[in-house]
C-alpha positions in Angstrom: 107.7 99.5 114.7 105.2 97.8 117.8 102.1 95.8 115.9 99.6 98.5 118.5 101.5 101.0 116.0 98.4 103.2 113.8 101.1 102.8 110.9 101.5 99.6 111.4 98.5 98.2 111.2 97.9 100.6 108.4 100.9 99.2 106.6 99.7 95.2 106.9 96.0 96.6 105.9 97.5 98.2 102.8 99.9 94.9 101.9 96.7 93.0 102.1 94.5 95.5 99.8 97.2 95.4 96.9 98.6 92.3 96.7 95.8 90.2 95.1 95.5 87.9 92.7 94.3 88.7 89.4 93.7 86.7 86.1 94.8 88.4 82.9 95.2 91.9 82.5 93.4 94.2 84.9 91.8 97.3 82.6 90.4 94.5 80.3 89.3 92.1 83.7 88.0 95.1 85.3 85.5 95.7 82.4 84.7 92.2 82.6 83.8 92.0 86.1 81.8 95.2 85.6 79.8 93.2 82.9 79.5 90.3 85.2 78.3 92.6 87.8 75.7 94.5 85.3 74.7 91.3 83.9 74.0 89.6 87.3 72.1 93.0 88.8 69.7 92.9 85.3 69.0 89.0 86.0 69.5 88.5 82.4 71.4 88.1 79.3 71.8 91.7 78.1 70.8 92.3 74.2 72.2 95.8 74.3 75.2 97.4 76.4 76.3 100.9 76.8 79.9 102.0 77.9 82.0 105.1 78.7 84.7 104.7 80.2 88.3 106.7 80.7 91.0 107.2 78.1 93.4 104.6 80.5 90.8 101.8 79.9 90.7 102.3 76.2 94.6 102.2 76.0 95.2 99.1 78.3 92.3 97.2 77.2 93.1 97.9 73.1 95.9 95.5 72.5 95.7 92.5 75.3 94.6 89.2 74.9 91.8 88.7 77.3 92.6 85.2 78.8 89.8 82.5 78.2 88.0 83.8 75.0 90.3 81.9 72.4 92.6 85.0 71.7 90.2 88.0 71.5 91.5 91.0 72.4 89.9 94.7 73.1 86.8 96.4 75.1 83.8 94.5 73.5 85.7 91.2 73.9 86.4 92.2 77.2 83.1 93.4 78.0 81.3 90.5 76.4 83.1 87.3 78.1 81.9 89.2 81.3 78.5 89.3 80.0 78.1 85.8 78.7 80.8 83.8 81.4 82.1 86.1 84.4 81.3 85.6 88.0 82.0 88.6 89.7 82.3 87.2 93.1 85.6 86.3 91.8 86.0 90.2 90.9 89.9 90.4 89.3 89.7 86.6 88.4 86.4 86.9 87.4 87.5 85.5 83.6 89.0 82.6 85.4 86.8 79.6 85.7 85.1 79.7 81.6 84.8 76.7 80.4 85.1 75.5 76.9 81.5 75.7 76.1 81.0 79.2 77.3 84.4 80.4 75.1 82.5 79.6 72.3 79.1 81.4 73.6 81.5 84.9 74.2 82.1 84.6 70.0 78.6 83.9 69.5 77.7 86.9 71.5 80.0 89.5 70.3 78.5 88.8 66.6 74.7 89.1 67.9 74.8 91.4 70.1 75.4 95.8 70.4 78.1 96.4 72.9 78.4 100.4 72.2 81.6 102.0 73.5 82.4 105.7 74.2 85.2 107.9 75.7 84.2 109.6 79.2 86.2 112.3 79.6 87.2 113.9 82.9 90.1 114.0 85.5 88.9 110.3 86.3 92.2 108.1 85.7 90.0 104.7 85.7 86.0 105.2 85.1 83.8 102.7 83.5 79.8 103.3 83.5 78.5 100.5 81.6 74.3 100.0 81.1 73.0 96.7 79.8 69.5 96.8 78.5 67.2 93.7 77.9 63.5 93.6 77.3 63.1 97.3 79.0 65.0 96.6 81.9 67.9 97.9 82.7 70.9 97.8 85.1 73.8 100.9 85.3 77.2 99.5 87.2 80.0 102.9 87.5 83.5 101.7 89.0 85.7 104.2 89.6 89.5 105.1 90.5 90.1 101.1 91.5 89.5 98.3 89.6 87.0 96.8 91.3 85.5 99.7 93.1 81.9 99.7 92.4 80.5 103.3 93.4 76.9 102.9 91.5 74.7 100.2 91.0 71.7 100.8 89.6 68.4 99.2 88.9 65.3 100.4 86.4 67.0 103.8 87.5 66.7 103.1 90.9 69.7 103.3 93.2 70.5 99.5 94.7 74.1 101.2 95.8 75.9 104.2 96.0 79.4 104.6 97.7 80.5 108.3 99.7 83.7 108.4 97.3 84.9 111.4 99.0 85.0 109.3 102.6 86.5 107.0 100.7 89.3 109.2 99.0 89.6 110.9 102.6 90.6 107.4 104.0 92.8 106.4 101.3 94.9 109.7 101.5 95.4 109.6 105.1 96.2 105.8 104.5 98.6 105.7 102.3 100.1 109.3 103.2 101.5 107.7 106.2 104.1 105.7 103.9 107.9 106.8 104.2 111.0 104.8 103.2 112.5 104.9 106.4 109.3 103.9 108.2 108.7 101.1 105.2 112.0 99.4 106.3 111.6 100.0 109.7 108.6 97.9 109.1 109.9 95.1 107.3 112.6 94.8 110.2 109.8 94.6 112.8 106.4 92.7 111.0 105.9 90.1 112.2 105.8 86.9 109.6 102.4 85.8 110.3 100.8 88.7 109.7 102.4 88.7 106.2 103.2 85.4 105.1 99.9 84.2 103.3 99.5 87.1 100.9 103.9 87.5 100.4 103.4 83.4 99.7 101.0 83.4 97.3 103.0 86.2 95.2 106.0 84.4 95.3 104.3 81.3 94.2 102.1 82.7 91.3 104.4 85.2 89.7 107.1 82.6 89.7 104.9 80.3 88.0 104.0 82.6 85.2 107.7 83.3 84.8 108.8 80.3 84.3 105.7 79.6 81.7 106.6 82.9 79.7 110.4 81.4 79.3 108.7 77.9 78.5 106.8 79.1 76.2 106.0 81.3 72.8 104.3 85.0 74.0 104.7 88.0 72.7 108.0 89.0 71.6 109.8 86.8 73.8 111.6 89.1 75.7 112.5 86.8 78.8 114.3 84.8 75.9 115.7 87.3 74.4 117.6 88.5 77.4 118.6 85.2 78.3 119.9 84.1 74.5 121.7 87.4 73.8 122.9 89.0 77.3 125.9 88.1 79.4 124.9 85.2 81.7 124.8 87.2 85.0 122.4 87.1 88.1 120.9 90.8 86.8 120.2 89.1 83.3 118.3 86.7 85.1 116.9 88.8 87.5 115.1 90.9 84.5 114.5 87.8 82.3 112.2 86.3 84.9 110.2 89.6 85.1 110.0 89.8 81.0 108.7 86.8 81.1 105.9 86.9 83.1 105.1 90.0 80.8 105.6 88.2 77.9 102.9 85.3 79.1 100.3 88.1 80.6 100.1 90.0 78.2 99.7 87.7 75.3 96.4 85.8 77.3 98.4 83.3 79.4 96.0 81.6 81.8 97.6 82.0 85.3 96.9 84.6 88.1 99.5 86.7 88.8 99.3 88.6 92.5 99.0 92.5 91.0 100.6 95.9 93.4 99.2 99.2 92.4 96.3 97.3 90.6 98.7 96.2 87.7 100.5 92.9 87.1 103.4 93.9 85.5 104.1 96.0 88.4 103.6 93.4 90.4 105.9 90.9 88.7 108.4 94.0 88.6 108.2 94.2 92.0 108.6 90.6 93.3 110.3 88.3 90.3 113.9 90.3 90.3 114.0 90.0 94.7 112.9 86.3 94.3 115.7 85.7 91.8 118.1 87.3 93.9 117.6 85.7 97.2 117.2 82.1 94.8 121.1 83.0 93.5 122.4 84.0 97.0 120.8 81.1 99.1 119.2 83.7 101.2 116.5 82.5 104.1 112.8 82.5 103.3 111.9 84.9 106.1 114.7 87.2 105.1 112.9 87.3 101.4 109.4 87.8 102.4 111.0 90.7 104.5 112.7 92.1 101.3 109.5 91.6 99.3 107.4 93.9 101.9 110.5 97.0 101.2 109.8 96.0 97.7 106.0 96.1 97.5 105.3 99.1 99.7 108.1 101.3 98.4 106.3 100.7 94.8 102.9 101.3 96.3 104.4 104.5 97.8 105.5 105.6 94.6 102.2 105.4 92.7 100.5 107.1 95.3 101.3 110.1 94.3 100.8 109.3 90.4 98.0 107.2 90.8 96.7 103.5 89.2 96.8 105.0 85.7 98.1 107.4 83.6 101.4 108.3 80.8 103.9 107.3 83.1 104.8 103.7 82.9 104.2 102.0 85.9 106.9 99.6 85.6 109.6 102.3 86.4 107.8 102.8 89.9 108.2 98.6 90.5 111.2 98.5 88.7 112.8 100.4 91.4 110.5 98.9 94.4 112.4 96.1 93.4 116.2 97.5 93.3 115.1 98.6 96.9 114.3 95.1 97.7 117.5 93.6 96.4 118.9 96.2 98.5 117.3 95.2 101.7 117.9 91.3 100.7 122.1 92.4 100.8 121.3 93.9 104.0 121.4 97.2 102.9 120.8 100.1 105.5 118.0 102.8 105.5 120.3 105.5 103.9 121.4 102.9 101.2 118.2 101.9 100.5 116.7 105.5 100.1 119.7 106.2 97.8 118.4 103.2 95.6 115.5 104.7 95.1 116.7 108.6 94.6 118.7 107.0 92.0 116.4 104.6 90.3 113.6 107.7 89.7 116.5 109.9 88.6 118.2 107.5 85.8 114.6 105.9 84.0 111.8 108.5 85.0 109.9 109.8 81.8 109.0 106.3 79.9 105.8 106.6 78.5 102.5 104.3 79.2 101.4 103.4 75.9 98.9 100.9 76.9 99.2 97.1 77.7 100.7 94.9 75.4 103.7 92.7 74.6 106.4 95.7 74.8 105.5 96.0 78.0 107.9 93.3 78.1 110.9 95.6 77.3 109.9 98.5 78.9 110.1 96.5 82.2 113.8 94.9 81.2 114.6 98.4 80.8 113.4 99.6 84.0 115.1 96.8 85.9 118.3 97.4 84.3 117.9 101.4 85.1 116.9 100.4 89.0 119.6 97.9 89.7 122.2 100.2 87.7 121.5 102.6 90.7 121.8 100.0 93.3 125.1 99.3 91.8 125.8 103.3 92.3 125.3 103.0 95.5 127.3 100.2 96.4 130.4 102.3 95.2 129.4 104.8 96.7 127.7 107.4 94.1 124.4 109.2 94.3 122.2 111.9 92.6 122.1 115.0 94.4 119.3 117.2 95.4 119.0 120.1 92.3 119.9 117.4 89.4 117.0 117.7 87.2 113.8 116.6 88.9 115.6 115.1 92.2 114.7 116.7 95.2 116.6 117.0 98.3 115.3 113.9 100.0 113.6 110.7 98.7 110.6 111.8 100.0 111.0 115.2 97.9 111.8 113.0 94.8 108.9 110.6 95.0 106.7 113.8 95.6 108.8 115.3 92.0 107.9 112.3 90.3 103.9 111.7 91.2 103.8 115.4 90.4 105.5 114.6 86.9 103.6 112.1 86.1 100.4 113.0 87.5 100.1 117.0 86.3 102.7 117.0 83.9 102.2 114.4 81.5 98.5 114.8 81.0 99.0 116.4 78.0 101.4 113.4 76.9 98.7 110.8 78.3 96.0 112.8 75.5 98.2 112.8 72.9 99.5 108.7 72.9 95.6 107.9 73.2 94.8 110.0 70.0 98.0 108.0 68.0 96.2 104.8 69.5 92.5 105.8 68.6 93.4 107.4 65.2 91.7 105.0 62.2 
């Protein structure tokens, strides 16, 4: 692939768009940077706030620790620390910079102050319209289908800013429609370095960091730890330990950014700890890596085109086997190999439910790995899933289109039913 190439410059532009940094979980960080944003547009301290937002927020903002508030956890926590500390030219680490005296303001707030929060419902898989009243002002902010993508800003009912979302859905589709598997490794072959190395870098560093802070450390249920205390000491255990981890630390309110794909981090650490673990183990080259990471990222990117940021079907399974693909690649795997990998990886783990964010993610993602690299393994001996068997279609591209319509029309019914269990008093 030439760098004049439409699709490759379309490829870099989407590398560069999903692989940025966040700080703490993104559903809870994008209400936050809304609030920032709503609080910054009113010029004021709001006394009141108004929310609706999509059933996917209220399920991955319930049961994380927001990072920075002293261990709160949930919507008006979320909502509130944006209010009282956020800077939303930050946007995803918008929690980031608090300091101590402003933690204890977010507290104060929450106790003083109505933050009202109600369901929106509609074929919207991330919404938020948040209003923030003070002294008979008001300021309305709507982000929709991204976490930071502000389509609405309002002021005294008076529009400041309003986005063509259909342009902007026209653009994506024709974007992101133009990623194949072949063509994906085709591009990692051919890209150059420069034109990826700062934002692959900058993955690498962060989500190692958090890693090794979530095997350090107490979070969650320890999963990382678990793997490593209880599992046969072999270069997959450690592989899937290092992405646990990071889990384990984001999801319990550890303070360090992690560099997010598909606007989640535990896709992203998915994605990019297992490759980095490999190429650690096998001594391979930096360049060759980064080049691994880009088959990793994009092929995981593909995949939740089709399914979308949010919904029942847990994200992880889409990194999971991103990153099998990218270990793949690293082992110098050809295009046919690597497509396999994936065929394989959908077929064995597709169906685990999204049941918000929390620290089982942990497991679900050490169960995803294990699935992924299990179908690497096939392949390396020589066995793959054929076209017919269950939901696998008679190319990869066929069975990344199965899946995204799985999970996307399928399991809305599924995605109702775990946000009533998690809603019911």
């Amino acid at each position: 692939m030439y760098k004049n190439d439409v699709k490759y410059q379309e490829y870099l532009k989407i590398l560069r768009k999903e692989l940025i940094a966040a700080f703490g979980c993104t559903e809870p960080i994008a209400l936050a940077y809304c609030a920032a944003k709503a609080r910054e547009t009113l010029g004021s301290l709001p006394e009141k706030t108004e929310i609706h937002v999509c059933g996917n927020i209220i399920k991955n903002a319930k049961s994380v620790v927001v990072p920075n508030t002293g261990g709160l956890k949930g919507i008006e926590a979320s909502v509130a620390a944006g209010l009282v500390a956020g800077r939303s030219a930050d946007k995803l680490e918008v929690l980031a910079h608090i300091s101590d005296r402003e933690k204890s303001k977010i507290k104060k707030y929450l106790d003083e102050n109505r933050i009202n929060v109600s369901r929106y419902c509609s074929d919207k898989q991330l919404f938020i319209d948040m209003t923030v009243f003070h002294n008979g002002d008001t300021a309305r902010i709507v982000i929709s289908d991204a976490h930071t993508n502000i389509v609405l800003i309002e002021k005294n009912g008076e529009i400041i800013f309003k986005l063509d979302e259909q342009k902007q859905r026209e653009d994506h589709e024709q974007a992101y429609g133009m990623l194949t598997v072949f063509d994906i490794v085709d591009f990692a072959d051919t890209v150059d370095i420069k034109d990826i190395n700062e934002c692959i870098e900058r993955q690498i560093e962060y989500n190692t960091a958090i890693a090794k802070e979530g095997l350090k450390k107490e979070y969650g249920a320890n999963i990382g730890k678990v793997l490593l205390n209880s599992c046969t000491d072999t270069l997959m255990t450690k592989a899937i330990a290092a992405a646990a981890a990071g889990s384990d630390a984001r999801m319990s309110g550890c303070e360090l950014p992690v560099v997010i794909v598909s606007g989640s981090g535990n896709q992203g650490m998915t994605a990019s700890l297992p490759v980095i673990e490999y190429a650690k183990a096998k001594k391979t080259d930096k360049e060759r890596l980064i080049r691994a990471l880009v088959v990793s990222n994009l092929i995981t990117i593909h995949q939740k085109t089709g399914i979308g940021k949010l919904s029942a079907y847990c994200g992880v399974i889409s990194a999971a086997v991103g990153a099998a693909a990218g270990v793949a690649y690293l082992d110098g795997a050809d295009k046919s190999t690597v497509a396999n990998t994936v065929v394989n990886g959908m077929a064995i783990s597709s169906g685990i439910v999204c049941d918000g964010a929390k620290p089982s993610c942990a497991g679900k993602i050490a169960v995803a790995l294990y699935s992924a690299l299990l179908g690497y393994n096939m392949c390396k001996n020589g066995q793959h899933f054929c076209g017919g068997d269950g939901i696998v279609g008679c190319d990869v591209e066929k069975c990344i289109k199965n899946v995204g319509r799985l999970a996307k029309e399928g399991m809305r019914e599924t995605d109702e039913e775990i946000i009533k269990i998690m809603t019911e008093k």
